[in-house]
N, C-alpha and C positions, 0 to 999 in steps of 0.2 A: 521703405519700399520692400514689400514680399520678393521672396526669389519666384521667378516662374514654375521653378519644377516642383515648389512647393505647393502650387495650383494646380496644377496636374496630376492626378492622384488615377492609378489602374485600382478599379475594382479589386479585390484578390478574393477568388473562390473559393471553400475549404475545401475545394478537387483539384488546385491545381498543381499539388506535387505528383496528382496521380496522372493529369491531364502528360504533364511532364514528361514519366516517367513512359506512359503508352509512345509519346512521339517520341521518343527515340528508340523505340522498339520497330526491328526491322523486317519481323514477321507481318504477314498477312493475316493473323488471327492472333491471338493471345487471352488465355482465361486465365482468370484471377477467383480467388475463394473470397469470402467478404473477408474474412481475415489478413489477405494478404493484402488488401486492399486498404484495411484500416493500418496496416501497418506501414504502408507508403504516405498515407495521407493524415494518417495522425488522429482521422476520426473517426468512428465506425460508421459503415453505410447507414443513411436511414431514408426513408420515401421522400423524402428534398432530393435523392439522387436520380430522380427521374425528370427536375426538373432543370438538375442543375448538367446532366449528359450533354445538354444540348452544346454546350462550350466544347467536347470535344470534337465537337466537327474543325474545328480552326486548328485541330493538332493534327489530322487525317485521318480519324479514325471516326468510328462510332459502336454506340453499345448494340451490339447485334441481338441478345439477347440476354436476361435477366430470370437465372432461376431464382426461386424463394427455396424450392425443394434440395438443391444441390447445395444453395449459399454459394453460388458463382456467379460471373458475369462475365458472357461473352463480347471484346473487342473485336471488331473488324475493319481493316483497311480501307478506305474510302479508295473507290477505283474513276 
């Protein structure tokens, strides 16, 4: 007989040390360089990360906006 929990399996994101890292941030805003962000999450940014933002709504936050030219990305507090 299988264990249950070995049925139950969460997805895991390659954002979610950053997903992480944003909710327990207790600012209102917070920018991140792609750098620092691959360095949280272990991979570097790449255009999957416009599909995969959508997950941080369930941490409070979301990607406000996304330079190419800066190589940043703005978090904002879900109000």
């Amino acid at each position: 007989m299988q264990d249950d929990k070995a049925l139950v399996r969460r997805y895991i994101s390659k954002y979610d040390s950053l997903w992480e890292y944003i909710g327990k941030c207790c600012e209102r805003e917070i920018t991140l360089t792609y750098d620092e962000i691959a360095k949280i999450c272990g991979v570097p940014i790449d255009h999957s990360f416009l599909t995969y933002k959508k997950e941080l709504d369930s941490y409070g936050y979301r990607a406000e906006k996304i330079s190419m030219k800066d190589k940043t990305v703005r978090f904002v507090k879900n109000e």
